[in-house]
ZAMARGU-4260 file (C-alpha; in steps of 0.2 Angstrom, whole numbers, plus 5000, padded with zeros to 4 digits):
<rodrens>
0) 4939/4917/5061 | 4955/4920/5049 | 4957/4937/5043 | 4954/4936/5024 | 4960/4956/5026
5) 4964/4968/5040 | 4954/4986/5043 | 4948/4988/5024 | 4950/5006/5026 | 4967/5006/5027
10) 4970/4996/5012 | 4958/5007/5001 | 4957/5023/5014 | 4948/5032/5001 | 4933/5019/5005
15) 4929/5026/5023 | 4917/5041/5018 | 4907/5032/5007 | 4904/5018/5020 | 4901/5030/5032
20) 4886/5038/5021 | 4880/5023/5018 | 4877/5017/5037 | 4870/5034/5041 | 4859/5030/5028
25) 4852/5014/5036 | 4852/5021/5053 | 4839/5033/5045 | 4826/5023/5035 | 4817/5017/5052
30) 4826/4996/5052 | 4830/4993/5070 | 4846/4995/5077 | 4848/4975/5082 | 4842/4971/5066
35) 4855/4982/5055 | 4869/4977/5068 | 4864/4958/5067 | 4864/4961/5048 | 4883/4968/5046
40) 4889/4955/5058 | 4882/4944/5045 | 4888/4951/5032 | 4906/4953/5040 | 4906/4936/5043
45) 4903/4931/5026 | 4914/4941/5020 | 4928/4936/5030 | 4932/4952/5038 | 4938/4947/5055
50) 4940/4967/5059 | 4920/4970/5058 | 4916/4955/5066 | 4926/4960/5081 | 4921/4978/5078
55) 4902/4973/5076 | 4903/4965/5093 | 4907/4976/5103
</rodrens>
């Protein structure tokens, strides 16, 4: 996969505690924890953010 952008976080850094809320937030409304991570690999992939994908795998 090309990199459409590198760690987002570091291109808007003001973005990282509002990400954060929001996957503690869907770690506690009772979905599985494949299910969300299979979802934000998804989601990483259609977006074209190669750092989530990689990060997501892991």
């Amino acid at each position: 996969m090309q990199a459409r952008m590198s760690n987002p976080t570091m291109i808007l850094p003001d973005t990282m505690k509002p990400i954060q809320a929001l996957l503690k937030a869907t770690r506690e409304g009772g979905v599985p924890q494949t299910t969300l991570e299979l979802v934000h690999l998804r989601a990483s992939q259609i977006n074209g953010c190669s750092f989530c994908v990689d990060s997501g795998a892991r």
